[in-house]
C-alpha positions in Angstrom: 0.0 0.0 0.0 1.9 3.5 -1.0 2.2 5.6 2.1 2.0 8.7 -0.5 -0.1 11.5 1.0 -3.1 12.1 -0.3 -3.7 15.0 -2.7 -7.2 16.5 -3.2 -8.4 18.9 -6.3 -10.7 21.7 -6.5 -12.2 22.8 -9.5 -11.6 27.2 -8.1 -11.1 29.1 -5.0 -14.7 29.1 -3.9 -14.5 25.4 -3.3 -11.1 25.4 -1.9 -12.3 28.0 0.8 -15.2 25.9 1.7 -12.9 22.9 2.1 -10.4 25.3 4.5 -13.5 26.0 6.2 -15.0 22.6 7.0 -11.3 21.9 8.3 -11.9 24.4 10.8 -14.4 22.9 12.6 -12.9 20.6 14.1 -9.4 21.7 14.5 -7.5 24.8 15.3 -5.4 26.2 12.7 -5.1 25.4 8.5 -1.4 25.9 7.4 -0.5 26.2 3.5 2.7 26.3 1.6 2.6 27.5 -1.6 4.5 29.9 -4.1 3.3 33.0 -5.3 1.2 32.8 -8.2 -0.8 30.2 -6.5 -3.5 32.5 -6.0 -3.4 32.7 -2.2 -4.3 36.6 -1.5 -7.6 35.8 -3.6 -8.2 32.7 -1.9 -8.3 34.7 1.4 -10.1 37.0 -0.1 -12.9 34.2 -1.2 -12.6 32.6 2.6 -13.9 36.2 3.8 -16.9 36.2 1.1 -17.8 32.7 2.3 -19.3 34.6 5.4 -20.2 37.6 4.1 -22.1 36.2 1.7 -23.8 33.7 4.3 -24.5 36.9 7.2 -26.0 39.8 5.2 -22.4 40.4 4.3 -20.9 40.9 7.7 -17.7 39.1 7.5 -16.6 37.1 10.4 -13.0 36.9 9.0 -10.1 39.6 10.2 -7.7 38.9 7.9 -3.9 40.0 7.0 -2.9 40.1 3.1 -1.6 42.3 0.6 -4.7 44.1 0.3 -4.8 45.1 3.9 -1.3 47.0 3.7 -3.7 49.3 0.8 -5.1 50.5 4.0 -2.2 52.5 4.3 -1.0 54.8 1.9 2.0 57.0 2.4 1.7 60.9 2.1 5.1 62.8 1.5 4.2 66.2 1.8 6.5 66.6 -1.3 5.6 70.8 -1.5 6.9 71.4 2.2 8.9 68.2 3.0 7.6 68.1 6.5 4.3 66.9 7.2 5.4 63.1 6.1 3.1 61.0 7.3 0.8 57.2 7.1 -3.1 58.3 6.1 -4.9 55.0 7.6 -8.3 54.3 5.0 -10.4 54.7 8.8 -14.1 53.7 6.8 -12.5 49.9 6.7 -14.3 47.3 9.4 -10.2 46.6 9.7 -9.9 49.1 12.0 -13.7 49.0 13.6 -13.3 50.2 17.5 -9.4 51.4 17.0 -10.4 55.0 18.7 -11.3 52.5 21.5 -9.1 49.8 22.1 -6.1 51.6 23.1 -3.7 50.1 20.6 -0.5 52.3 20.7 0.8 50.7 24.1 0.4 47.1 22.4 1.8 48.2 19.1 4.8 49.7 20.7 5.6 46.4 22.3 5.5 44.3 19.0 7.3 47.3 17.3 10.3 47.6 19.8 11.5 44.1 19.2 11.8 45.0 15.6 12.7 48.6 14.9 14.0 51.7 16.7 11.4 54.2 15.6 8.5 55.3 17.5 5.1 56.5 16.0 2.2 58.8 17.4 -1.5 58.1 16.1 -3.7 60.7 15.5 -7.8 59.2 15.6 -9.0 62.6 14.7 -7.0 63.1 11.3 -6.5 59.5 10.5 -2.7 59.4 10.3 0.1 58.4 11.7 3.3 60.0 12.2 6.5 58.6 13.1 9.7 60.0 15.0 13.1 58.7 16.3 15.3 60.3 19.0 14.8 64.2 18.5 13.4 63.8 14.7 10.0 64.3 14.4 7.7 63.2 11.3 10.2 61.2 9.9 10.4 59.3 6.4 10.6 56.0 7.2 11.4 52.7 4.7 8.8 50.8 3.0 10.1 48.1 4.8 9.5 50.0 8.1 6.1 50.5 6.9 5.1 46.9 6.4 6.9 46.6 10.2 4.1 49.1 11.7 1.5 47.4 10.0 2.1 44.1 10.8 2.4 45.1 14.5 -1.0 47.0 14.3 -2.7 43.8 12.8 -0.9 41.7 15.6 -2.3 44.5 18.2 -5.8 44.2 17.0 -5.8 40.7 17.2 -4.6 41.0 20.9 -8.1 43.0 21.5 -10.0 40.1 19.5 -8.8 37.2 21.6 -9.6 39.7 25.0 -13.6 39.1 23.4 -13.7 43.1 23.3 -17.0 43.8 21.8 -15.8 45.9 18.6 -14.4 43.0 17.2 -17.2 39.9 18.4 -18.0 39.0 14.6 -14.5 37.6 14.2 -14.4 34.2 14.4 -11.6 33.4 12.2 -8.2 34.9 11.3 -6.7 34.8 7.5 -3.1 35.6 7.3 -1.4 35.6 4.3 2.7 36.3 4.0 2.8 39.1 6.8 6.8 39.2 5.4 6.4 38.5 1.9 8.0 41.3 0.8 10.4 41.9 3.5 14.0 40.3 4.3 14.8 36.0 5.0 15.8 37.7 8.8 12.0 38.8 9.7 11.3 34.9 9.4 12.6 34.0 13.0 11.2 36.8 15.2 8.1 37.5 13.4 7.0 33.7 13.5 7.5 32.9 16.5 5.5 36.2 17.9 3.1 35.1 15.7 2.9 31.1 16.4 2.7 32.4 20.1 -0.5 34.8 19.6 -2.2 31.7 17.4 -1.6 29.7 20.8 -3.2 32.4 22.9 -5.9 32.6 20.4 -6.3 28.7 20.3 -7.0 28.9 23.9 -9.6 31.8 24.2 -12.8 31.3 26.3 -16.0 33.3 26.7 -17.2 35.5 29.6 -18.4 31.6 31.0 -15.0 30.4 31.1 -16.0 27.7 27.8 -13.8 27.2 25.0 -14.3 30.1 22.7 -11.1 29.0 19.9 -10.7 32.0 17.3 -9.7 29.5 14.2 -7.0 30.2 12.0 -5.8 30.0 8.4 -2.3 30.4 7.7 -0.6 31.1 4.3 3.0 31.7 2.7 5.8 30.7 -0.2 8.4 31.4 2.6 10.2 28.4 3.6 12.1 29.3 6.0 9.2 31.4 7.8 6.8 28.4 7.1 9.4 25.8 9.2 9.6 27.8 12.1 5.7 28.1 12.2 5.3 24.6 11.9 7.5 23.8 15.1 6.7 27.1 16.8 2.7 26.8 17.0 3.3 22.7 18.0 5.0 24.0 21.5 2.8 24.3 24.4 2.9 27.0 27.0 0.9 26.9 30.9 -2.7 26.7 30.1 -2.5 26.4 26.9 -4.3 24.3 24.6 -2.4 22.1 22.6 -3.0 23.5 18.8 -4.4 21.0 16.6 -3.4 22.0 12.6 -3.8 20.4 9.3 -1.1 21.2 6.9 -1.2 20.9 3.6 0.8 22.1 0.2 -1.2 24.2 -2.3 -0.2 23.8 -5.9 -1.7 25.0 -9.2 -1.0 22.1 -11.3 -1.9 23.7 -14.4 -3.5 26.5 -16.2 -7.4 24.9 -15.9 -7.9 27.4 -13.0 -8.1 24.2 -10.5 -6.2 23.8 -7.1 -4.8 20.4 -5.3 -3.9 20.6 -1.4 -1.3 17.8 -0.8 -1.7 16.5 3.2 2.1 16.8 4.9 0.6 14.8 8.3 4.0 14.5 10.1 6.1 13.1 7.3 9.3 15.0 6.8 8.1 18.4 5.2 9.5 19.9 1.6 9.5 23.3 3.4 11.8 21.5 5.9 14.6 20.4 3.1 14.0 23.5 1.1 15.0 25.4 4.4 18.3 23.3 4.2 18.8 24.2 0.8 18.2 28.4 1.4 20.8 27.8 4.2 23.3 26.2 1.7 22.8 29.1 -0.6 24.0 31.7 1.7 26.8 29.3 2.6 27.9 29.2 -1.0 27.0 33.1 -1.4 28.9 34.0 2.4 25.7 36.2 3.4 25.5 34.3 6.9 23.8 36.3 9.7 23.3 35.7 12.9 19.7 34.5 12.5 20.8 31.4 10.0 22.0 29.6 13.4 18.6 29.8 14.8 17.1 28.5 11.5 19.8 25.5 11.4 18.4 24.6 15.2 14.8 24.7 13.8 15.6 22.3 11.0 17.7 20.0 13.6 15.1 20.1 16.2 12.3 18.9 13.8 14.5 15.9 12.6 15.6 15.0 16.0 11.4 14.8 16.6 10.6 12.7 13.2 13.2 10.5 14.6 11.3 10.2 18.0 13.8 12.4 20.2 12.7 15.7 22.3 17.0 17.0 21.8 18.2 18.0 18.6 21.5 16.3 20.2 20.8 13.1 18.9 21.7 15.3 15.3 25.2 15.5 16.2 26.1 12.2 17.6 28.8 10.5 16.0 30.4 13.6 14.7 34.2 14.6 15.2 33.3 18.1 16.5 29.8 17.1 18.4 30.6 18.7 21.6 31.5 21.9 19.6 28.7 21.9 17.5 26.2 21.4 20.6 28.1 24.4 22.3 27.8 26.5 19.3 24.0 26.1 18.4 23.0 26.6 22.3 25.1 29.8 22.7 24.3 31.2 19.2 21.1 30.4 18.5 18.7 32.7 21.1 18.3 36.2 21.0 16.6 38.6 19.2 17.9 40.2 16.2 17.3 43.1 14.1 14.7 42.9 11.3 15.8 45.8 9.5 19.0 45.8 10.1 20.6 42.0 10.1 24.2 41.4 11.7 26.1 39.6 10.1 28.1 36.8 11.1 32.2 37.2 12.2 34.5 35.1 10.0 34.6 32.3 12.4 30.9 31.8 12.9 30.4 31.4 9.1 33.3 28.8 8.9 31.5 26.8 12.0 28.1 27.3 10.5 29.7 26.2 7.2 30.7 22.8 9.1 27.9 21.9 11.2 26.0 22.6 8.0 27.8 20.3 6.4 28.5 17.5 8.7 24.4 17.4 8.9 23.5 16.9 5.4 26.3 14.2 5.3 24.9 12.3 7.9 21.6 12.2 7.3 22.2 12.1 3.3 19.3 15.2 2.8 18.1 15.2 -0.7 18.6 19.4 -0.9 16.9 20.4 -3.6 17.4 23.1 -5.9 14.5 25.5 -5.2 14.6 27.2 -8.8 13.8 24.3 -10.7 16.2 24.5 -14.2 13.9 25.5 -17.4 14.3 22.9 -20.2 16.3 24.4 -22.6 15.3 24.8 -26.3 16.0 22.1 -28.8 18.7 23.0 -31.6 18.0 23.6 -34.8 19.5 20.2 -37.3 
């Protein structure tokens, strides 16, 4: 009997976003890999209608995609160069209670583990404004941007798990590539920030103390970002519940318009190898930062599980440097790091990287795959 996991098509979007739904009932969280051009933003999108169209279009979705960053459009104030500021679009439901909830505390939490700006919000105006040291109403990056926004969305859904009453239609969250446009070094802190509110949110009750589970739908091409979610949200905390997740692989096969989700279950992952294979790239390229040893400890943490351990030491048994390898992935593997300014690693730490690397993929004989598959080339002419 082949142990092949089973792969399910769907003739459009509106049928795959009724299957994602029906999942939902019975567990806590849907999470898809897939490249772009898979049609994921419009499959969120379609997961949204679902409800909308089934509650006199009242959506019981909040959901984070590429769309919801055209909330906020950037105004440079290009005849006097100093009233630069964020114009938030306030007749959006994304933003329904915000004069209420008293966001900026929770936003500047998220925002100080990733940048050193600071922001003021103006609810009269609509706007924001940001600032840093003695600069007021500063320009700040597109990257920046995304930054703020992403800790806004992660602030409001805060307020939705706390059952706060401006937010009691949401019942399910959609997010789709927070960091698809930003660096492989947001991948790290912003998952596991993010695995750790879908744990919070897995656990919510109502005023009666009863389960009350906000259900999620998770989305993204990034390997990297997609590993550490898959081990993060797995991890239980003090009264938590345990997460239950389906996983699954979207692919569009061909051009038909149909959709196949491919079950993962816990066989070894593609994301998982393809991780392995984004490492060796920056091996061979010598752009190593800091954060690449706390992706390598992902990776060996997940084998050391598929081969039925709870410590990734079991990895590194048998090598000729194991007691240096296990001192070198303990010590420089935690922290927080930078996400718009990644630190690269000092000579030494990219040669022992390079070797533990190495010495892993030997042993276990990975299959990395090249994750630009090679065009065919054209035929000559006779």
């Amino acid at each position: 009997m082949s142990n092949a996991p089973k792969v399910h098509k769907y003739k459009n979007l509106k049928t795959l976003a009724g299957r994602l739904r029906s999942d939902l009932t019975n567990i806590h969280c849907v999470l898809l890999y897939a490249y772009n051009r898979t049609g994921k933003t419009r499959l969120s999108m379609e997961f949204k209608d679902i409800s909308k169209r089934k509650a006199n279009g009242i959506s019981d979705t909040l959901y984070f995609n590429a769309f919801t960053e055209d909330l906020f459009v950037w105004h440079n104030d290009l005849d006097n160069d100093t009233d630069r500021h964020v114009k938030i679009n306030e007749n959006s439901s994304f933003f329904d209670g915000l004069k209420d909830l008293a966001l900026d505390e929770t936003i500047a939490g998220y925002l100080s583990r990733y940048a050193d700006f600071d922001f003021d919000i103006d609810y009269e105006k609509w706007v924001v404004t940001f600032r840093k040291g003695d600069e007021e109403r500063i320009k700040i990056s597109r990257g920046e941007e995304k930054i703020f926004i992403w800790c806004m969305f992660m602030a409001i859904c805060e307020r939705v798990i706390d059952g706060l009453a401006s937010y009691e239609r949401v019942k399910h969250l959609y997010i789709d590539d927070p960091i698809s446009s930003l660096d492989d070094n947001n991948a790290i802190a912003i998952a596991c920030d993010l695995a750790a509110l879908l744990r919070k949110a897995a656990s919510r009750k109502n005023a009666q103390g009863e389960p009350d589970p906000l259900r999620t739908v998770f989305s993204s091409h990034h390997a990297l970002f997609f590993n550490v979610m898959c081990n993060e949200i797995g991890r239980t905390r003090d009264g938590q519940e345990k997460v239950s997740t389906k996983r699954y692989f979207l692919h569009r096969p061909d051009s038909d318009g149909s959709f196949t989700l491919r079950a993962t279950g816990d066989t070894p992952y593609f994301h998982h190898v393809a991780t392995l294979a984004e490492l060796r790239k920056c091996v061979e390229a010598g752009t190593l930062y800091t954060y690449h040893f706390n992706a390598l400890r992902s990776i060996l943490e997940r084998t050391a599980s598929f081969l039925g351990h709870d410590d990734l030491r079991v990895c590194l048994e048998g090598l000729e440097d194991e007691a240096l390898y296990n001192r070198a992935l303990n010590l420089l593997s935690h922290g927080k790091y930078s996400i718009t300014e990644p630190v690269e690693m000092v000579d030494d730490n990219k040669d022992l990287f390079r070797m533990i690397l190495t010495d892993v993929v030997d042993k276990f004989g990975f299959a990395v795959p090249d994750l630009v598959p090679v065009a065919p080339q054209p035929k000559a002419n006779p």
